[in-house]
PQR file of N, CA, C, O and H, with PARSE charges and radii, in Angstrom:
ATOM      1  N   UNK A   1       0.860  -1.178   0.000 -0.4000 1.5000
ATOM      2  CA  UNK A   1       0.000   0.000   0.000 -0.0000 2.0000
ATOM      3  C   UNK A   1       0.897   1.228   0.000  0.5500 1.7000
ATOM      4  O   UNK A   1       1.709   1.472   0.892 -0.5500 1.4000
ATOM      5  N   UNK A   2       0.625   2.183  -1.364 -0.4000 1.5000
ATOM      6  CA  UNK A   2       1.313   3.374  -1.180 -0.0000 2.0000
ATOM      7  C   UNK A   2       1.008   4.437   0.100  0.5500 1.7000
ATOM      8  O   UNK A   2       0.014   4.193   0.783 -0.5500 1.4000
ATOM      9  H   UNK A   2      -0.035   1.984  -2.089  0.4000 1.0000
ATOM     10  N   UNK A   3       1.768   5.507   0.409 -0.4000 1.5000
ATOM     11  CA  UNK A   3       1.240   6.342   1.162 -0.0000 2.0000
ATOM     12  C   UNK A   3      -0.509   7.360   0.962  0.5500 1.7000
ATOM     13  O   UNK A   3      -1.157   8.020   1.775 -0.5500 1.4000
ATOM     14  H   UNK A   3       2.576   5.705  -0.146  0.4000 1.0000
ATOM     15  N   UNK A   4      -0.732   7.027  -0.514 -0.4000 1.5000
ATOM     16  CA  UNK A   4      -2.056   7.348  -0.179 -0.0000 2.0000
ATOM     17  C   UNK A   4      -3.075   6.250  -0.330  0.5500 1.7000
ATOM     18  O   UNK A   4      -4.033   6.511  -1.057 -0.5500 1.4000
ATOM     19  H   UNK A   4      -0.206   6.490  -1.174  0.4000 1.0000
ATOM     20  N   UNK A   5      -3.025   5.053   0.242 -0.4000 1.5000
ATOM     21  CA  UNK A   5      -3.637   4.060   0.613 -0.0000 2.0000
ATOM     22  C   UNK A   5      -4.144   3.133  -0.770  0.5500 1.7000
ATOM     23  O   UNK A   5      -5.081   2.339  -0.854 -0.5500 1.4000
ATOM     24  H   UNK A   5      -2.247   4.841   0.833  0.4000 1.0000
ATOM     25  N   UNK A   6      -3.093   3.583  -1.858 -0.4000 1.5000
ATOM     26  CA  UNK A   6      -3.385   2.509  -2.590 -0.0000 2.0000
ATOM     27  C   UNK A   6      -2.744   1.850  -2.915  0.5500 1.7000
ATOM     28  O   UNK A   6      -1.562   2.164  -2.769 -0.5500 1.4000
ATOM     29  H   UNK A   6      -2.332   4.228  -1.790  0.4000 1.0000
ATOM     30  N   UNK A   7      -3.074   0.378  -3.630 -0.4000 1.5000
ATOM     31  CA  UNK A   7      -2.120  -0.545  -3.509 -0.0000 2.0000
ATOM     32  C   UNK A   7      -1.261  -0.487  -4.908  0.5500 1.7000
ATOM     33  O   UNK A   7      -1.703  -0.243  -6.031 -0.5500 1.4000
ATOM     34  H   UNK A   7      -4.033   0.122  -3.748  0.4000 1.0000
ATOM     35  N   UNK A   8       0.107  -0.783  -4.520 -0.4000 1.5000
ATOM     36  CA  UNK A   8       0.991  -0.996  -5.189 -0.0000 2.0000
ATOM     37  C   UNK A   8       1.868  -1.938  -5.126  0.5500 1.7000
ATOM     38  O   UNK A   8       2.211  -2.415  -4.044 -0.5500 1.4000
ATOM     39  H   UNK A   8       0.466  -0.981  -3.608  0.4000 1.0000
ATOM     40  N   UNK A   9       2.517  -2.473  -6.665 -0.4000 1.5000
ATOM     41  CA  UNK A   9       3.522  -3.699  -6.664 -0.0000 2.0000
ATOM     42  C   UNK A   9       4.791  -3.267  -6.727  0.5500 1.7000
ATOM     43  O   UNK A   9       5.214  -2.602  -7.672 -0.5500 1.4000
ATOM     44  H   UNK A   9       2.239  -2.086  -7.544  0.4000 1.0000
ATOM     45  N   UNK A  10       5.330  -3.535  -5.950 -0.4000 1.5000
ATOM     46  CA  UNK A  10       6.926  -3.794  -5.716 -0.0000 2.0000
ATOM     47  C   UNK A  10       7.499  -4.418  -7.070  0.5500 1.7000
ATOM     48  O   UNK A  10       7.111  -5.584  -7.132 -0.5500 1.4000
ATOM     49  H   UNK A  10       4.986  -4.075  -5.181  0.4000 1.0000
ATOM     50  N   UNK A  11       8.405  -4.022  -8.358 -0.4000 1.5000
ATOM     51  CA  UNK A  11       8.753  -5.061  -9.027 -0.0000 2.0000
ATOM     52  C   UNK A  11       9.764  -6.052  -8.354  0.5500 1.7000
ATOM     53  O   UNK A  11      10.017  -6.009  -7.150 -0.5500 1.4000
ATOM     54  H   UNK A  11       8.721  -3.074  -8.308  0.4000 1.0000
ATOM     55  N   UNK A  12      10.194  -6.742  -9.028 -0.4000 1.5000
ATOM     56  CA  UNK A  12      11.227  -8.076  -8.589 -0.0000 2.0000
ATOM     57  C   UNK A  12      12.543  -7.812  -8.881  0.5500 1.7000
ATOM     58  O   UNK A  12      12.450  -7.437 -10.049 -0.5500 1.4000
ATOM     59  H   UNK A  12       9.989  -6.777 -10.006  0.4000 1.0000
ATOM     60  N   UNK A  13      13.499  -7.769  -8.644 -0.4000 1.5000
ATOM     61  CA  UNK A  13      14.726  -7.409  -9.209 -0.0000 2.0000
ATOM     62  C   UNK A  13      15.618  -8.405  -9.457  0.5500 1.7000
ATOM     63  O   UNK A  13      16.279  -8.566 -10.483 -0.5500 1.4000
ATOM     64  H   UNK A  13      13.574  -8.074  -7.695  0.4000 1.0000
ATOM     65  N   UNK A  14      15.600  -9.278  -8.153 -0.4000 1.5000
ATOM     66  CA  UNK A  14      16.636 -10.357  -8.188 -0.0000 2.0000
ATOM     67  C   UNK A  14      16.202 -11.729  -7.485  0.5500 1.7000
ATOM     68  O   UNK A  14      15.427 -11.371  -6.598 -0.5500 1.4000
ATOM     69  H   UNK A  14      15.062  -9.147  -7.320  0.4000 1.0000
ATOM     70  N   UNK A  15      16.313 -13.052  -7.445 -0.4000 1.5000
ATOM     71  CA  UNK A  15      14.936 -13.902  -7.048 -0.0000 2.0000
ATOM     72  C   UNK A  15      17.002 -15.533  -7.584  0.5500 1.7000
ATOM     73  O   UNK A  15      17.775 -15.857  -8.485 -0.5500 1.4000
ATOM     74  H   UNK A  15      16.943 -13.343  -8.166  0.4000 1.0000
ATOM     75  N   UNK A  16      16.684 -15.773  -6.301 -0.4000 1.5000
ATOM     76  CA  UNK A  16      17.809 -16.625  -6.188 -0.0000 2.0000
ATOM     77  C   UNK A  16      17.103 -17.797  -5.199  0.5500 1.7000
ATOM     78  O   UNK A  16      16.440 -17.529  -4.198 -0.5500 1.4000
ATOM     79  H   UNK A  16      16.055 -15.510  -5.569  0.4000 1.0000
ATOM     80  N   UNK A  17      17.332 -18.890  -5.601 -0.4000 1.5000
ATOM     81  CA  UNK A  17      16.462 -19.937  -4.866 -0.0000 2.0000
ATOM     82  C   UNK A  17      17.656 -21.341  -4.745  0.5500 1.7000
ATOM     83  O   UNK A  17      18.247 -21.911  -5.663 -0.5500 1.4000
ATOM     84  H   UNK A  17      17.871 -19.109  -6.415  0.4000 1.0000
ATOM     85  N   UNK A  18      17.697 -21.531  -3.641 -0.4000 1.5000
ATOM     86  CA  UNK A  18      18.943 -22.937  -2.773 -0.0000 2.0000
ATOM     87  C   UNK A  18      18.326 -23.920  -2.355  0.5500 1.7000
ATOM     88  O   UNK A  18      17.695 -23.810  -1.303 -0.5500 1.4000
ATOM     89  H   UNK A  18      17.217 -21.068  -2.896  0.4000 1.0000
ATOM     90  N   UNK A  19      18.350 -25.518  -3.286 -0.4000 1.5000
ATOM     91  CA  UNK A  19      17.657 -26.483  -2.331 -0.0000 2.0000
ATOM     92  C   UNK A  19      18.787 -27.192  -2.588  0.5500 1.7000
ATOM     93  O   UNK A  19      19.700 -27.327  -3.403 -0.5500 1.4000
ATOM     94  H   UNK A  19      18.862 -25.607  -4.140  0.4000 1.0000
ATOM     95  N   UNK A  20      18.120 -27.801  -1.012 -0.4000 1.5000
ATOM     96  CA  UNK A  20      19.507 -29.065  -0.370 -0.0000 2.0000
ATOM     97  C   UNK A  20      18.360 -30.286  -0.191  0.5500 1.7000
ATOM     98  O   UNK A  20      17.280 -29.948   0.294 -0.5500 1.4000
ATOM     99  H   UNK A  20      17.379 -27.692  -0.350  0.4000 1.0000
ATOM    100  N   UNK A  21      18.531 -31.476  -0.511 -0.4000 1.5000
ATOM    101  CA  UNK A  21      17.459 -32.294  -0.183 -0.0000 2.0000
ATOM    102  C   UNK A  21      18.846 -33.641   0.874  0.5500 1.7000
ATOM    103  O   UNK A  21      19.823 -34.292   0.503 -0.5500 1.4000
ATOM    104  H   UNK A  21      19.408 -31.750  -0.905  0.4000 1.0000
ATOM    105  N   UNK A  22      18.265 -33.487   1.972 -0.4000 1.5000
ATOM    106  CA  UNK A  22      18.457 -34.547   2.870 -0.0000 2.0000
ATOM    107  C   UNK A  22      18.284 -35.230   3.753  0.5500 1.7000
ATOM    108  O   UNK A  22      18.145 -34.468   4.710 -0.5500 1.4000
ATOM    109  H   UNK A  22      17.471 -32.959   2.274  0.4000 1.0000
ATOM    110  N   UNK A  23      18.155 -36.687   4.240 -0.4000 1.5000
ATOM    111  CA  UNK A  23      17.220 -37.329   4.925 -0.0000 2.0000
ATOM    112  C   UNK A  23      15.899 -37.674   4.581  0.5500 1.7000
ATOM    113  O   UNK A  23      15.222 -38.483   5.215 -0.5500 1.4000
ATOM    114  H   UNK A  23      18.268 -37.306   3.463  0.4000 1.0000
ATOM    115  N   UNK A  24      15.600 -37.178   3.769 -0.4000 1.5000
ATOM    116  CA  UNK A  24      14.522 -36.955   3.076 -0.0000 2.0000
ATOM    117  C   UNK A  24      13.511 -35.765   2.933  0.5500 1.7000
ATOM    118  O   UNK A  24      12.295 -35.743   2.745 -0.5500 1.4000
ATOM    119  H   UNK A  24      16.150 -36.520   3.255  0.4000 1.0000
ATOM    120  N   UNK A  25      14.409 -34.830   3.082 -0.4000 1.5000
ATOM    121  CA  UNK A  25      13.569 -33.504   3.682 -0.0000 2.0000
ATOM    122  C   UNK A  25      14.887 -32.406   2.475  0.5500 1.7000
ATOM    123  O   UNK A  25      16.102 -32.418   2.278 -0.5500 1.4000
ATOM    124  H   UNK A  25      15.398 -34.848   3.235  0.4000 1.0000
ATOM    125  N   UNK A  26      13.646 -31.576   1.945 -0.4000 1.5000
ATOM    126  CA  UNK A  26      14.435 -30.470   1.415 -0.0000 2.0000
ATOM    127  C   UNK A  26      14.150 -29.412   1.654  0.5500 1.7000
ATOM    128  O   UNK A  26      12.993 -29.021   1.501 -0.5500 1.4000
ATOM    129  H   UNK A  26      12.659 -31.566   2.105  0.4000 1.0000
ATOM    130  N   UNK A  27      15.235 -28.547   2.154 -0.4000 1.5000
ATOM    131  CA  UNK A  27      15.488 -27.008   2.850 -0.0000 2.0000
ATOM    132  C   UNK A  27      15.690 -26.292   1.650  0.5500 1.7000
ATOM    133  O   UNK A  27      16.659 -26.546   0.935 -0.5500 1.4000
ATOM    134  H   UNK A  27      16.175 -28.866   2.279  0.4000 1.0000
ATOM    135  N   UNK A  28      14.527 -25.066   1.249 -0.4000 1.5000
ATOM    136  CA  UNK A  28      14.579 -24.127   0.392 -0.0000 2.0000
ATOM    137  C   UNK A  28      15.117 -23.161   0.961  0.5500 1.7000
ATOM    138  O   UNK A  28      14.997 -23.218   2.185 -0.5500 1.4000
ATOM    139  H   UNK A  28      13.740 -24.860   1.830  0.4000 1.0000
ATOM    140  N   UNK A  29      15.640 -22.331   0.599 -0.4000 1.5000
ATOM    141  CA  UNK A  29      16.226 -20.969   0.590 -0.0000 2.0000
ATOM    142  C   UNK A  29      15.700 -20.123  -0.284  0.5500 1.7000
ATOM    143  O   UNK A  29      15.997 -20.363  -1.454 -0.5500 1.4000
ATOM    144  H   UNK A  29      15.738 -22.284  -0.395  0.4000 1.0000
ATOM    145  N   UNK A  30      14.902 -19.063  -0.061 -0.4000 1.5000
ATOM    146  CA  UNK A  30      14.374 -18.577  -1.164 -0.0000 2.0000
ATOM    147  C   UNK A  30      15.140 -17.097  -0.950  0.5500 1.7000
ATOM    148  O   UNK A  30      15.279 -16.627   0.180 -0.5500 1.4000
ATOM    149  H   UNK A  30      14.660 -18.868   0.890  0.4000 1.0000
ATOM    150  N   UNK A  31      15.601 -16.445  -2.103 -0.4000 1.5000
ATOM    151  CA  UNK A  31      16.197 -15.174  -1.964 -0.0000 2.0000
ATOM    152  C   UNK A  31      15.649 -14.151  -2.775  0.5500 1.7000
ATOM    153  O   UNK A  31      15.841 -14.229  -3.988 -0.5500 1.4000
ATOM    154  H   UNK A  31      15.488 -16.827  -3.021  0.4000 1.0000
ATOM    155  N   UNK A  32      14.818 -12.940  -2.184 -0.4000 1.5000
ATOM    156  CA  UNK A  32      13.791 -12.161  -3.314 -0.0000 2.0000
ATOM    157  C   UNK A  32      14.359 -10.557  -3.201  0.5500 1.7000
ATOM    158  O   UNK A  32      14.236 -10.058  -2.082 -0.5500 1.4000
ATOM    159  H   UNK A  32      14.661 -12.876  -1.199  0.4000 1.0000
ATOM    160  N   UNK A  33      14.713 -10.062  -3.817 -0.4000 1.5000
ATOM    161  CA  UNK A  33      15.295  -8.661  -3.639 -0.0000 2.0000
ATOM    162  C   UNK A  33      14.173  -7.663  -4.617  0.5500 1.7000
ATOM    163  O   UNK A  33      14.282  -7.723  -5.841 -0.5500 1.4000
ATOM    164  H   UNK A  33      14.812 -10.467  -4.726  0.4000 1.0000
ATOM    165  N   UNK A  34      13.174  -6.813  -4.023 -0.4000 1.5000
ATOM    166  CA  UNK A  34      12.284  -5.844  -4.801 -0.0000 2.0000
ATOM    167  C   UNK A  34      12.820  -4.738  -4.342  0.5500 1.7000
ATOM    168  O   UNK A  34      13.510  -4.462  -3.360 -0.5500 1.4000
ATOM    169  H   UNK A  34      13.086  -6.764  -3.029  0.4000 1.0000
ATOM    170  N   UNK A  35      12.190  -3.901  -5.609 -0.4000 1.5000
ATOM    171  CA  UNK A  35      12.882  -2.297  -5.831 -0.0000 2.0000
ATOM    172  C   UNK A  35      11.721  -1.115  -5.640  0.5500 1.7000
ATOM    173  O   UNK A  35      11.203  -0.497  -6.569 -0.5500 1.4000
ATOM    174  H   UNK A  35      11.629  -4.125  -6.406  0.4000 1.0000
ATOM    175  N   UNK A  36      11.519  -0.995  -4.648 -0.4000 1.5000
ATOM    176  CA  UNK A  36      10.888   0.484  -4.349 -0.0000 2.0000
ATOM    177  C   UNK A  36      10.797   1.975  -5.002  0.5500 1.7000
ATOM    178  O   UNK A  36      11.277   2.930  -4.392 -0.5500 1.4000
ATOM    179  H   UNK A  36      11.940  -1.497  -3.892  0.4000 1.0000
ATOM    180  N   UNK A  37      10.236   2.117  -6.119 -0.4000 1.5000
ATOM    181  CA  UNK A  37      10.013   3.151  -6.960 -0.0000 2.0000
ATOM    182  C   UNK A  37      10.159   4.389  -6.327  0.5500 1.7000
ATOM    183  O   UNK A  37      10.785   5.340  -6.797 -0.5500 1.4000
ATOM    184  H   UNK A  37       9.846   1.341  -6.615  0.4000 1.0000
ATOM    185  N   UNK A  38       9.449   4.359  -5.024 -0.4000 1.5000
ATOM    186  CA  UNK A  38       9.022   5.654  -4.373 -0.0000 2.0000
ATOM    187  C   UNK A  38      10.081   6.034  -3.549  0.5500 1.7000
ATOM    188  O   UNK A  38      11.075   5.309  -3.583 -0.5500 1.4000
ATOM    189  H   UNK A  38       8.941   3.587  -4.643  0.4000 1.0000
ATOM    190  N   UNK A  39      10.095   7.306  -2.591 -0.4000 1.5000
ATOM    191  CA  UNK A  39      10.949   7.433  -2.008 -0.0000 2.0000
ATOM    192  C   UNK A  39      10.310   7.355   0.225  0.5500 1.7000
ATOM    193  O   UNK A  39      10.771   7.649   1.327 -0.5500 1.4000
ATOM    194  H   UNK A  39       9.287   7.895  -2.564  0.4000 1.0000
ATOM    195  N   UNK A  40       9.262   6.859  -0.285 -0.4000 1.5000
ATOM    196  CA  UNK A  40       8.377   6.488   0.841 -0.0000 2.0000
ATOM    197  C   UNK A  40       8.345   4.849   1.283  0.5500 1.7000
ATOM    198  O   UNK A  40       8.258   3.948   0.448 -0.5500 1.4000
ATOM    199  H   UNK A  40       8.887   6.620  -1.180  0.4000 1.0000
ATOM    200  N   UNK A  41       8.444   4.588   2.996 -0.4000 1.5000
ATOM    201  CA  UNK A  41       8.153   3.062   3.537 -0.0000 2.0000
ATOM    202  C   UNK A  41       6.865   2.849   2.769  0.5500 1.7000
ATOM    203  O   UNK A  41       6.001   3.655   2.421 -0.5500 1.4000
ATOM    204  H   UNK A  41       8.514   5.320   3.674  0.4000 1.0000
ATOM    205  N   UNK A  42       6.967   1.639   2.613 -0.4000 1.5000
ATOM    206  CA  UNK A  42       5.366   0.531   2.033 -0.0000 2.0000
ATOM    207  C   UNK A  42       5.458  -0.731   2.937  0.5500 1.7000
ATOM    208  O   UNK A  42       6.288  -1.374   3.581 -0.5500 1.4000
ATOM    209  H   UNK A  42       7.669   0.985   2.895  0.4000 1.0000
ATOM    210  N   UNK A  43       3.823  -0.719   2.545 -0.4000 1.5000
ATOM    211  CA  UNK A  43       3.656  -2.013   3.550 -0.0000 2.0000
ATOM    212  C   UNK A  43       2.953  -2.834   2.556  0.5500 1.7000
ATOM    213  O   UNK A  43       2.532  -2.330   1.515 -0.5500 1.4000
ATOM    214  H   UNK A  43       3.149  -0.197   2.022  0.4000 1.0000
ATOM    215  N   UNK A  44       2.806  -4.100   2.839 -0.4000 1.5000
ATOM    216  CA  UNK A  44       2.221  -5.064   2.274 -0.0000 2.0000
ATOM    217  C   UNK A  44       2.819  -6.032   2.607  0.5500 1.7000
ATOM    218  O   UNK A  44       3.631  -6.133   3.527 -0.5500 1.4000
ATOM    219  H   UNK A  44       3.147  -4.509   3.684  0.4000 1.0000
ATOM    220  N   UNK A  45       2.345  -7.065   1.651 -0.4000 1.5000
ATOM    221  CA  UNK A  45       1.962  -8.573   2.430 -0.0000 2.0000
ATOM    222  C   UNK A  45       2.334  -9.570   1.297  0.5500 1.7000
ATOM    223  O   UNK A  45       1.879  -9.812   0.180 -0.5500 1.4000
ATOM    224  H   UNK A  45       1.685  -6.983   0.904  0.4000 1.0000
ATOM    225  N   UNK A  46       3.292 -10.018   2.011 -0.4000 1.5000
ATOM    226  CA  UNK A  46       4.066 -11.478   1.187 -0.0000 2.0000
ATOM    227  C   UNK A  46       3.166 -12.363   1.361  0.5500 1.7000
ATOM    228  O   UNK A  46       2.616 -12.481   2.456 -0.5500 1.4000
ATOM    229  H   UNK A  46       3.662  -9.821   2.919  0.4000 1.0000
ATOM    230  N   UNK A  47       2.839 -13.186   0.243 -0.4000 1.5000
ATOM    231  CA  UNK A  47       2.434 -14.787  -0.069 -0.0000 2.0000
ATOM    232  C   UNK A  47       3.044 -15.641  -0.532  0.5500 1.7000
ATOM    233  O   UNK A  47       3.496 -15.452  -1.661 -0.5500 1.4000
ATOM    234  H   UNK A  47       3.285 -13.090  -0.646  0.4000 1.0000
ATOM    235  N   UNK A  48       3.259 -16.708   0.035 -0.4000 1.5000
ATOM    236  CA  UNK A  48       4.381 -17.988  -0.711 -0.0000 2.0000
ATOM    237  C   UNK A  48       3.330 -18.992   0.065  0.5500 1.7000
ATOM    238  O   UNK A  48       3.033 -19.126   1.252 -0.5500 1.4000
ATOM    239  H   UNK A  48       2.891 -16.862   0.952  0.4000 1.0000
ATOM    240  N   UNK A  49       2.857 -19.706  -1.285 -0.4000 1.5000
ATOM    241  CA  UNK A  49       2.349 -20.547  -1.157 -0.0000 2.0000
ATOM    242  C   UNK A  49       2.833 -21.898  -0.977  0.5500 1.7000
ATOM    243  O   UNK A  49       3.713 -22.185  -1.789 -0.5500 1.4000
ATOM    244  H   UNK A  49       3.099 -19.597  -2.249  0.4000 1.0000
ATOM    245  N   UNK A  50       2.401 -23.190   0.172 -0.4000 1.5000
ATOM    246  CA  UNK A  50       3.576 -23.947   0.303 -0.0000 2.0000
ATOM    247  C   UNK A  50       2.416 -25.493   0.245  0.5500 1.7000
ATOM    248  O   UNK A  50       1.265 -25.531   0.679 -0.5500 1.4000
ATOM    249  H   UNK A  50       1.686 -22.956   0.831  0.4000 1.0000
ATOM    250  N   UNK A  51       3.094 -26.494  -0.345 -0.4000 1.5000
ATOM    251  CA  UNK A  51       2.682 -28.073  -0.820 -0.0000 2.0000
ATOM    252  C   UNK A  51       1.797 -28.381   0.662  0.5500 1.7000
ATOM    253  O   UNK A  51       1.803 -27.710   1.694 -0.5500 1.4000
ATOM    254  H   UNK A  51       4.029 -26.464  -0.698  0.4000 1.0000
ATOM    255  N   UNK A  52       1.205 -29.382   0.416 -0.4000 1.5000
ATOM    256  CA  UNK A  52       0.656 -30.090   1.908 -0.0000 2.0000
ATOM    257  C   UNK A  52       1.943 -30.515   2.499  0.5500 1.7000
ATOM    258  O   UNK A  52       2.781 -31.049   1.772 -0.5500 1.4000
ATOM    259  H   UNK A  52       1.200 -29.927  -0.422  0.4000 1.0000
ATOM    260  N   UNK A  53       2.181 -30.315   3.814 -0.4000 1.5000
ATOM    261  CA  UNK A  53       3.231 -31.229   4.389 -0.0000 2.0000
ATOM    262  C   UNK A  53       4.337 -30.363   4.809  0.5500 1.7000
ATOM    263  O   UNK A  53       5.269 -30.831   5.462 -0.5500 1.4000
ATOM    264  H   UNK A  53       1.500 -29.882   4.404  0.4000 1.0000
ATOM    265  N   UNK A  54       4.286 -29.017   4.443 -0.4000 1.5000
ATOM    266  CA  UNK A  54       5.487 -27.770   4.369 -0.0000 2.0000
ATOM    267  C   UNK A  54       4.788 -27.028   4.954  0.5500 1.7000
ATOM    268  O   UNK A  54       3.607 -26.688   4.879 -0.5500 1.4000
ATOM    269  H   UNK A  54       3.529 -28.636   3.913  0.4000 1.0000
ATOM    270  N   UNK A  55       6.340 -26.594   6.079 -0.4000 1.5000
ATOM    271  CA  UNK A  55       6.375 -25.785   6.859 -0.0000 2.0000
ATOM    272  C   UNK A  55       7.591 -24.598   6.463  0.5500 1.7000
ATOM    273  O   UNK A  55       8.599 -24.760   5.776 -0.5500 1.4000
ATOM    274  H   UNK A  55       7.299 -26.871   6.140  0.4000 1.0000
ATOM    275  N   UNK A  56       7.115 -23.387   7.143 -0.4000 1.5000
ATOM    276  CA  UNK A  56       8.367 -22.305   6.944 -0.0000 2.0000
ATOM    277  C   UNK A  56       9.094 -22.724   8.304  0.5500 1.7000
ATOM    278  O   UNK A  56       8.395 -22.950   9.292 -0.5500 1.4000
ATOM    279  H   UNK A  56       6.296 -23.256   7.701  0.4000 1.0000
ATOM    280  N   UNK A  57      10.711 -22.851   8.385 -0.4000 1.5000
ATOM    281  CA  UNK A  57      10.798 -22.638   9.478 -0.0000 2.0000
ATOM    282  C   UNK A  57      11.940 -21.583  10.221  0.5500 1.7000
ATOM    283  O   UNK A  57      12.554 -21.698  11.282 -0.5500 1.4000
ATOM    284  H   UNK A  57      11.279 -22.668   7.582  0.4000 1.0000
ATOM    285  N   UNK A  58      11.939 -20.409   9.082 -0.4000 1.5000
ATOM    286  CA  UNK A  58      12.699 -19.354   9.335 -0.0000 2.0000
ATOM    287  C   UNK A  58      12.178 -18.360   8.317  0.5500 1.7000
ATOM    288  O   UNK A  58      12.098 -18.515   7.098 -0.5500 1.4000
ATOM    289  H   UNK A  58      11.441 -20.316   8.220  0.4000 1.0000
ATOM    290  N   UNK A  59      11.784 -17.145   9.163 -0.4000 1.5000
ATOM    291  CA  UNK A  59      11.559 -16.185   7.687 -0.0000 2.0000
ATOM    292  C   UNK A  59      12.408 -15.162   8.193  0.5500 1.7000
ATOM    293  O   UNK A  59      12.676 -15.385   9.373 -0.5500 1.4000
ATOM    294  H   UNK A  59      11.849 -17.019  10.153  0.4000 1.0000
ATOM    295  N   UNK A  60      12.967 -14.056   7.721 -0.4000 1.5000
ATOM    296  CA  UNK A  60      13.627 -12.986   7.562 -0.0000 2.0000
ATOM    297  C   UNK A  60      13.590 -11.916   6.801  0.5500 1.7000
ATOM    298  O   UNK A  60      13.397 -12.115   5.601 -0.5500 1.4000
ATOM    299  H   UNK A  60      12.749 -13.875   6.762  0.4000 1.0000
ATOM    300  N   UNK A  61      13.772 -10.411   7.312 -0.4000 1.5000
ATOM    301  CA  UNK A  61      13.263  -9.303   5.534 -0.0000 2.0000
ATOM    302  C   UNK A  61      14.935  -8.366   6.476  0.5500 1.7000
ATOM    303  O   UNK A  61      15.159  -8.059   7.647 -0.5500 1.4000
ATOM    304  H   UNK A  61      13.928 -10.249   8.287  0.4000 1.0000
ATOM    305  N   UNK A  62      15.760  -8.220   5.125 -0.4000 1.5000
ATOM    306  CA  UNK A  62      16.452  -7.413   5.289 -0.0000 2.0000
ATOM    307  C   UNK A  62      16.242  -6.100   4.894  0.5500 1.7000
ATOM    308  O   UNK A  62      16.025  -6.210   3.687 -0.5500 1.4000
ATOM    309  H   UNK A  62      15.578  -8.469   4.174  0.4000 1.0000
ATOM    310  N   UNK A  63      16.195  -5.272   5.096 -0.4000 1.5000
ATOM    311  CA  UNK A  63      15.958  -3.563   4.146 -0.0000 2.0000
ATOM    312  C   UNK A  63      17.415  -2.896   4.181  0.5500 1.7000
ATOM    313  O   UNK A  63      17.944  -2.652   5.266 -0.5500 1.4000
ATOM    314  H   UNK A  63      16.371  -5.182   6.077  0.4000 1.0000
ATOM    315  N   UNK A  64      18.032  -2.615   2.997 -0.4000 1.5000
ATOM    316  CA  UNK A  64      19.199  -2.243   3.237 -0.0000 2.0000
ATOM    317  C   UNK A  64      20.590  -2.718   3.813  0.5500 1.7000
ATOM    318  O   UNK A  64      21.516  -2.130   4.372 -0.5500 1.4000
ATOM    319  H   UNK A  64      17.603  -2.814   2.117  0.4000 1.0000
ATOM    320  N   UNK A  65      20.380  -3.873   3.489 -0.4000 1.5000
ATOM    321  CA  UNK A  65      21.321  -4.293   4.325 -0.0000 2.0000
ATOM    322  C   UNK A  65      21.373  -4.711   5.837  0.5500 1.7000
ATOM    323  O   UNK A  65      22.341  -5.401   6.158 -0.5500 1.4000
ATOM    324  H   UNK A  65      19.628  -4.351   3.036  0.4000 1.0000
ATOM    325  N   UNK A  66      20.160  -4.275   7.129 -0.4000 1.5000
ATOM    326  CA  UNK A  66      19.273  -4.476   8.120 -0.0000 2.0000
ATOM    327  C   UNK A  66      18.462  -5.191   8.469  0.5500 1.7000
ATOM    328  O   UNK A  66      17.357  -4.950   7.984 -0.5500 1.4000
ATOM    329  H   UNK A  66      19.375  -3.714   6.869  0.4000 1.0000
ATOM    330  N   UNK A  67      18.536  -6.288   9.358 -0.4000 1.5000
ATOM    331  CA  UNK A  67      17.594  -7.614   9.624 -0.0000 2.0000
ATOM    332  C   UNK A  67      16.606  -6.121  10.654  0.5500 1.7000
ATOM    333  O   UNK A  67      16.766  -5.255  11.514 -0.5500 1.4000
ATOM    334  H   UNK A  67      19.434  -6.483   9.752  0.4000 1.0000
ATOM    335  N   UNK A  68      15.289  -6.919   9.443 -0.4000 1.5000
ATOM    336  CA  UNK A  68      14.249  -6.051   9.867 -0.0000 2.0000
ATOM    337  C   UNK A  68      13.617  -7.439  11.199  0.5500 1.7000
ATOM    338  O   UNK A  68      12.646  -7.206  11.919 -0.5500 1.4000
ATOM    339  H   UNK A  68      15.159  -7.622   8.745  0.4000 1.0000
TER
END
């Protein structure tokens, strides 16, 4: 959502993805870097949709270089 309450998309810039499969279990790494047009914070709302049986079990958002 922009600052005047409408919604806007973030494009994608850079999108890097790490699987390790072991034991029988595979650990994704998903790596998504979007580019902010404006010169204003936005908010909105990530979706990653996940198989029956999958769990997240670490999420993280850096901004700048900063574990948000």
């Amino acid at each position: 959502v922009d600052p005047t309450g409408q919604e806007a998309s973030l494009p994608l810039r850079r999108a890097a993805v790490d699987v390790v499969i072991e034991d029988g279990f595979a650990r994704t790494a998903i790596d998504l870097t979007f580019f902010n047009r404006t010169w204003s914070r936005l908010e909105g709302t990530f979706r990653l949709p996940l198989p029956a049986g999958a769990s997240i079990s670490r999420l993280a958002m850096y901004c700048e270089g900063k574990l948000m």
